[in-house]
ROLO-700830 format. One record per residue (C-alpha): x, y, z. Coordinates in pm, whole numbers, plus 32768, in hexadecimal, padded with zeros to 4 digits. Layout:
N
XYZ...
END
This chain:
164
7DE786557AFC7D5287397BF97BF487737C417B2E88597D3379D287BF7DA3790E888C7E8D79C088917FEB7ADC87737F717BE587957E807C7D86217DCB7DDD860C7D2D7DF684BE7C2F7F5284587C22801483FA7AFA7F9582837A577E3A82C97B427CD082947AE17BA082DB7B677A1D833F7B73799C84827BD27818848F7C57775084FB7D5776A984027E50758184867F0875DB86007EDE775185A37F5D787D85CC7E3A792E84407E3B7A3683D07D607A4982637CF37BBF821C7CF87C0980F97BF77D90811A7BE27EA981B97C827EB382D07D627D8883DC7DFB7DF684D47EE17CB9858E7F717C9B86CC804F7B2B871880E57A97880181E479CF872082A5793A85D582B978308605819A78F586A48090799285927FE2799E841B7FF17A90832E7F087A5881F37EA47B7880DD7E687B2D7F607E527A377F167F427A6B801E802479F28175806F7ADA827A810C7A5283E181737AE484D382C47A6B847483EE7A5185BA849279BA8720842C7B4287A6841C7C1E879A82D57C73868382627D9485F3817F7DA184BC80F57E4283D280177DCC82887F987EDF81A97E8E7E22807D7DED7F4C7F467DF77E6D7E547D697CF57DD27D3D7D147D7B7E927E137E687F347E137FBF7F907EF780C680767E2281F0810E7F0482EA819D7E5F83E382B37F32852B82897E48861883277D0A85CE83C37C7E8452843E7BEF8381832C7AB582A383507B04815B825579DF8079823C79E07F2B819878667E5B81A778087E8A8317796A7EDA83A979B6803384087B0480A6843E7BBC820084BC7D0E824984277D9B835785017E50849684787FCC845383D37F6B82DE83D27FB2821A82C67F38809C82B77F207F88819E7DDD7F1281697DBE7D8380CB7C447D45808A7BEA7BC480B37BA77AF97F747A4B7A637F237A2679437FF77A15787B7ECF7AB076F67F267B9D763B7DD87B1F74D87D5E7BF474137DB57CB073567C627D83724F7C507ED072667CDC801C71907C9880C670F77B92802771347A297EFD72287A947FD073267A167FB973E37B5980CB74C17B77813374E47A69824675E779C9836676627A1D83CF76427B8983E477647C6E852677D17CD9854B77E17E50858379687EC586C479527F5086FA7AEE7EF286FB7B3E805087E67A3680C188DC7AB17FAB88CA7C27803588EB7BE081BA8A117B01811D8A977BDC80478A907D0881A08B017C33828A8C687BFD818F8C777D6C81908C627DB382E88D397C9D834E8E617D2A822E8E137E9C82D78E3B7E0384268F987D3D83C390187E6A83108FD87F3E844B90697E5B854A91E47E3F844D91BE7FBE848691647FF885D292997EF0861493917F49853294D17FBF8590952F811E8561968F80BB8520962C7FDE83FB954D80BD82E2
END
């Protein structure tokens, strides 16, 4: 979906949701899924919404931006024109034009009771979680290949012409 609002122009991507309204005379967008990409002519033409955060340009000159929701809690904003202003709270930040930077918003502060733990509290219990050794079996997995590349090319490089 594509939508012209005033001076800024929003493009929903495909599986995206979000809010359209106007805060304070300025067009916002409420992003609640997926991905926004925004374009605005200055600083007061459009401001977006995702999770906590609210993302707008920093600076009177065009701006293009694009903002993926991950998770609750997880967001990339991608500058591709224009500096972004990202405020979270209190915090300001400046993402600078054709940055790109993944943004992890803290948790509620909110500490676990403590249960009981050991044998027969039934703490941990399940299935057990498999170790992630998927990395370990690729880098093995190259370094075999490489070393049969490097054995073939070495019988090559000394094999005598004499002998096909």
């Amino acid at each position: 979906m594509q939508a012209r609002m005033g001076n800024a122009r929003i493009y929903l991507g495909a599986a995206s949701s979000a809010t359209l309204t106007s805060e304070a005379g300025i067009p916002s967008a409420t992003l609640m899924a997926g991905t926004l990409t925004f374009s605005a002519a200055s600083a007061n033409s459009f401001e977006l919404r995702a999770a906590d955060a609210w993302i707008r340009a920093q600076s009177d000159s065009p701006t293009v931006a694009q903002v993926t929701l991950v998770g609750p809690k997880e967001m990339i904003i991608t500058s591709r024109r224009g500096p972004l202003s990202i405020t979270i709270g209190e915090e300001m930040k400046v993402i600078p034009e054709a940055g790109s930077y993944r943004v992890l918003l803290d948790p509620p502060a909110v500490p676990e009771a403590q249960g009981p733990r050991g044998a027969g509290s039934g703490a941990g219990a399940g299935s057990p979680q498999k170790a992630a050794r998927s990395k370990d079996r690729i880098l093995i997995l190259l370094l075999a290949a490489s070393a049969g590349l490097t054995v073939f090319a070495v019988h090559e490089i000394f094999e005598s012409p004499s002998r096909p």
